[in-house]
C-alpha positions in Angstrom: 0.0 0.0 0.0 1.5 3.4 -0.7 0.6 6.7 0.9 1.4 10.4 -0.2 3.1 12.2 2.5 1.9 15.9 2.6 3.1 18.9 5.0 2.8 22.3 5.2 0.8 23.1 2.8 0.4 26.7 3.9 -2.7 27.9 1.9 -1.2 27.5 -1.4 -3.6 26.5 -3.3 -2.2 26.1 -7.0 1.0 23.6 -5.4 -1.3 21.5 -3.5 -3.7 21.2 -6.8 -0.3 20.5 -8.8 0.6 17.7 -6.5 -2.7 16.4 -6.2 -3.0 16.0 -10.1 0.3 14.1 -9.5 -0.6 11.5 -7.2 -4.0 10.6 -9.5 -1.6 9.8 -12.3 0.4 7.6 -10.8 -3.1 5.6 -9.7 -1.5 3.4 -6.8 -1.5 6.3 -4.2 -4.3 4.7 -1.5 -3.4 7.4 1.4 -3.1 10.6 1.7 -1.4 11.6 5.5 -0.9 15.5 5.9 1.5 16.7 8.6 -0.4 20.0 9.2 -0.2 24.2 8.7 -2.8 23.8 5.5 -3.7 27.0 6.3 -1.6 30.4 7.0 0.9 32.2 5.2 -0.6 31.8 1.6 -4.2 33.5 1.1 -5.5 30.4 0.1 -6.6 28.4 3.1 -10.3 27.4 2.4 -9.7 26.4 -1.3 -6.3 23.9 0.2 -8.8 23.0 2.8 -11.5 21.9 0.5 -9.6 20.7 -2.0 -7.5 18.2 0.9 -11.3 17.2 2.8 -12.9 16.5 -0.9 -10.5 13.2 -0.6 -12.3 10.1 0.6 -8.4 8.5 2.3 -7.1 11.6 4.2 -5.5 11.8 7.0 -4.8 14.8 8.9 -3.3 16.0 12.4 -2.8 20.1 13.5 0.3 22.4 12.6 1.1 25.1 14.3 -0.8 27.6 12.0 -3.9 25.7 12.7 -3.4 26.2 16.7 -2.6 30.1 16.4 -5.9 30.5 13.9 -8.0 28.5 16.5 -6.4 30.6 19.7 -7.5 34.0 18.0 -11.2 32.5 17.1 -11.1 31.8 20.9 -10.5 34.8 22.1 -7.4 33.8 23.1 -4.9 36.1 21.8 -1.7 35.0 19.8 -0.3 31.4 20.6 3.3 31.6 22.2 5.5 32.1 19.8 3.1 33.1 17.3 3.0 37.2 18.3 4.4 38.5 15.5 2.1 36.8 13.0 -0.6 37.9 15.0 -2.4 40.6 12.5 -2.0 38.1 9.3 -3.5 34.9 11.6 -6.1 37.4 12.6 -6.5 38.1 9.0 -6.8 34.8 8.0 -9.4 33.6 10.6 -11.5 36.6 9.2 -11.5 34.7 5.9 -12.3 31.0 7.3 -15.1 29.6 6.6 -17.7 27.6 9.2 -16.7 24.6 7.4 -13.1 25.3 7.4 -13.1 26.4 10.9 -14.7 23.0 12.2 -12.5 20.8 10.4 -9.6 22.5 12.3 -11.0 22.3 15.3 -11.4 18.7 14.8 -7.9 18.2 14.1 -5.9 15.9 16.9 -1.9 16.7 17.0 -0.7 14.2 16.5 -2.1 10.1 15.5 -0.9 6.8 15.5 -1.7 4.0 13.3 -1.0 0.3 11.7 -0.5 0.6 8.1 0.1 -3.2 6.8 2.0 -4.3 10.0 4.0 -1.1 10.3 3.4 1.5 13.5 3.2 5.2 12.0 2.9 8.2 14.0 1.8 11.4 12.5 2.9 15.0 14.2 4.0 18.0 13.2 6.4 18.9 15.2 9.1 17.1 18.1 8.0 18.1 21.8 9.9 18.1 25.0 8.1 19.3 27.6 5.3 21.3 25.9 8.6 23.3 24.1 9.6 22.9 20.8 12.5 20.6 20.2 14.7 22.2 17.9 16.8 20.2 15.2 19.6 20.7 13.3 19.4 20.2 9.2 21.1 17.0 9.8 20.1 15.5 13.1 21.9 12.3 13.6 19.8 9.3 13.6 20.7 7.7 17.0 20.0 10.9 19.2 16.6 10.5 17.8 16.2 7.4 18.3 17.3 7.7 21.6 14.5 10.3 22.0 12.0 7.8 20.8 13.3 4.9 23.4 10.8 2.8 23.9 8.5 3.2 21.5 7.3 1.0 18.9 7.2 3.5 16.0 8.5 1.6 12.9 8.3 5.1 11.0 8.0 8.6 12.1 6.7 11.2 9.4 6.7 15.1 10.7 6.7 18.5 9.1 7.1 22.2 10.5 10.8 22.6 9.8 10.2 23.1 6.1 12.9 21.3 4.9 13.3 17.3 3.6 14.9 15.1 6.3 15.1 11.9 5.4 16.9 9.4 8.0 16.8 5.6 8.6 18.3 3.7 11.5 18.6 -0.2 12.6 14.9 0.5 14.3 12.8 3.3 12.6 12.3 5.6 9.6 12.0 9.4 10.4 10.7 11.1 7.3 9.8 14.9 6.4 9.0 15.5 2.7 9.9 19.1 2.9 7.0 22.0 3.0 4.6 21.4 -0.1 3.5 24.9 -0.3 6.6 27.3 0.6 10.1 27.4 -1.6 12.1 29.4 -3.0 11.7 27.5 -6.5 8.6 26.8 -8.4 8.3 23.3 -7.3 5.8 21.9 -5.0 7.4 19.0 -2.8 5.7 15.5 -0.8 7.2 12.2 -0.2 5.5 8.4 -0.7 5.7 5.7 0.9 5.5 2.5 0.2 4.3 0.0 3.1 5.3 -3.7 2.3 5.3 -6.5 5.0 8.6 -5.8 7.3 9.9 -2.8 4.9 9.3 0.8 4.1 10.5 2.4 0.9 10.4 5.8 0.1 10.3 8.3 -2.9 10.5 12.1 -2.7 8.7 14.4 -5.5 9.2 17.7 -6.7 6.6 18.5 -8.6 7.3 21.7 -11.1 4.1 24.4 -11.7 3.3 28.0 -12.4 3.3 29.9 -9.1 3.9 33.5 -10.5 0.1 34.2 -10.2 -0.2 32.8 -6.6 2.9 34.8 -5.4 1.2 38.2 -7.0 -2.1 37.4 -5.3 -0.5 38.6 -2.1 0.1 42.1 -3.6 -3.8 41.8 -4.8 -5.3 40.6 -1.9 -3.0 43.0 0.2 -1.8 40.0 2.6 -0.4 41.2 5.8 3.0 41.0 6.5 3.3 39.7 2.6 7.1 41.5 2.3 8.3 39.1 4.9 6.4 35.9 3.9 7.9 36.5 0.3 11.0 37.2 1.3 11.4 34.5 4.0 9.5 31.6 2.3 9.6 32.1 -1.2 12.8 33.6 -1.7 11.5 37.3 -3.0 10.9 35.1 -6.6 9.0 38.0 -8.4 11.7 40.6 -7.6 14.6 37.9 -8.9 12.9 37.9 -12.2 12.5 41.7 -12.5 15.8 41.7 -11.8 
């Protein structure tokens, strides 16, 4: 059985669509497992949303962008951490719709599952003690393991950190695909996973598309704090090709 890992999707619309086309051609994707933040930093969050809960075999656990929308509609203020993204969350949640906003607030964190003998957890970020657990680019293999002692976790798929890692040790598989919806090149990333009895094999995708209209949307649609987002997620792509 293979599933299409899928992770920070970030309200981009157009690269989720792009992927999406991708995994129907190739006809033997049976899962789709998304790592959370569907929503935030793109404009797009309903349409990724609707698009992702329009699939009969998803999966799907909260990001971090899906906890600071949620805190705001609760009167909460900004989630910690989450302060300086407080006016474009707020201006998000302004934009959810009812049905967007219950299927967040159905989401669970994290899940664990059997898929064909193998046990998968699905979160979107490492905790220790409530705080995030920062990692370097290259995290060995063993500390993590040593993190996850005594566990039974044959493979461990997380997002949030935007970037593929990709590690396999004598006992488990820790995968991260890369963000779908944010890079700095017009490619839109997710990772598959093939589940066969006692092994786990694994493919990464880059999937090329047009995402020149969905970067000038922000300008249109006057996105706050759009000069950071572009700059910090999508590598100021319009302005390099002006340039």
């Amino acid at each position: 059985m293979k599933a299409a890992i899928l992770t920070d999707i970030h309200g981009n619309a157009p690269a989720l669509q792009a992927v999406l086309k991708d995994i129907d051609q190739q006809g033997d994707i049976e899962r789709l497992f998304c790592l959370g933040d569907m929503i935030g930093l793109g404009p797009y969050s309903n349409e990724v949303l609707d698009m992702l809960y329009n699939r009969k075999n998803l999966t799907a656990i909260a990001g971090n962008h899906e906890q600071a929308v949620l805190h705001l509609l609760e009167g909460k203020g900004p989630l910690e951490g989450h302060k300086g993204m407080q006016q474009h969350h707020e201006w998000i949640a302004e934009r959810l719709s009812e049905d967007s906003i219950k299927r967040i607030q159905l989401l669970p964190q994290t899940i664990e599952e059997e898929v064909e003998g193998q046990h998968v957890l699905l979160t979107h970020y490492h905790m220790t003690d409530d705080k995030l657990d920062a990692i370097e680019k290259e995290p060995a293999g063993i500390k993590w393991d040593a993190k996850y002692e005594g566990s039974s976790y044959d493979l461990i798929c997380f997002g949030h950190y935007h970037i593929l890692h990709y590690f396999r040790t004598a006992r488990r598989v820790y995968l991260n695909p890369g963000a779908l919806g944010c890079n700095d090149l017009a490619v839109a990333r997710y990772g598959i996973v093939d589940f066969q009895k006692h092994q786990l094999d694994v493919k990464f995708t880059a999937v090329p598309y047009d995402n020149r209209p969905y970067l000038q949307s922000y300008a249109r649609l006057n996105v706050p704090g759009r000069d950071f987002i572009l700059k910090a997620f999508y590598g100021n792509q319009l302005e390099k090709e002006m340039n």
